[in-house]
C-alpha positions, 0 to 999 in steps of 0.5 A, spaced: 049 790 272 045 792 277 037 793 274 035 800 274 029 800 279 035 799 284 039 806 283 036 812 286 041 817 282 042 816 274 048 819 275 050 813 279 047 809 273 051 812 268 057 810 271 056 803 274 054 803 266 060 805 264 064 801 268 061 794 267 062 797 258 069 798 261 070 790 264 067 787 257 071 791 253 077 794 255 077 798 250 071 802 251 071 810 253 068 816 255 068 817 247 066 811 245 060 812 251 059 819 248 058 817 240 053 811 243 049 817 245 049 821 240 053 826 243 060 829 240 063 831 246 067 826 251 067 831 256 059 830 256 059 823 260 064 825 264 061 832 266 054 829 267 057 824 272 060 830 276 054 834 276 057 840 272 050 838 267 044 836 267 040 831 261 034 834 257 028 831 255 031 830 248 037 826 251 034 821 257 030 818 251 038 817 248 040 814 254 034 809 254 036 807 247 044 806 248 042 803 255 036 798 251 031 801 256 024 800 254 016 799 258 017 800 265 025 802 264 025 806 261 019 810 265 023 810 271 030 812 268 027 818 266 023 819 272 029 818 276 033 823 271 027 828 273 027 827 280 035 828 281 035 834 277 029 838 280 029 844 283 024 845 287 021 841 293 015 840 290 017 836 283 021 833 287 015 830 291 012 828 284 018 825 281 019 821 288 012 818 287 012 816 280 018 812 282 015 809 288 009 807 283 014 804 277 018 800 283 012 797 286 009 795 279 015 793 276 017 785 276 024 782 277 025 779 269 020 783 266 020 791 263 
């Protein structure tokens, strides 16, 4: 699976992420992919990938777990969450900046 630091939309992460499960097993489903995250619901991955929902704070830092993000990873993933999901043009700007700054730090091998 590609490194994080490559995505520009975590939505496209969470699918990539899901498919390379998929391709290791089989057997892996949306409902397993939920129960990884601590998430009840199936629905829930699938509605976040279609952009029906958004992911809270509380959640990037489940997603960071399942995925086995830490350090830098993990700082851009939820950077990245921020930036997608941010209203105004100004957060916007912030959370481009940040990415901008943890993509020029970050090392291919190192978190």
């Amino acid at each position: 699976m590609k490194s994080i630091f490559t995505y520009k939309d975590f939505r496209k992460y969470l699918l990539d992420f899901y498919k390379h499960q998929k391709r290791i097993s089989p057997k892996f489903s949306y409902r397993r992919y939920s129960k990884l995250l601590g998430v009840e619901s199936p629905g829930f991955i699938v509605n976040l990938i279609a952009k029906k929902r958004n992911v809270s704070q509380p959640m990037v830092f489940n997603l960071c777990r399942a995925f086995k993000l830490s350090g830098l990873e993990a700082m851009y993933f939820e950077n990245l969450v921020f930036y997608n999901q941010a209203q105004s043009s100004k957060a916007k700007k912030f959370y481009s900046e940040n990415l901008g700054i943890l993509k020029k730090i970050w090392k291919p091998g190192k978190s």
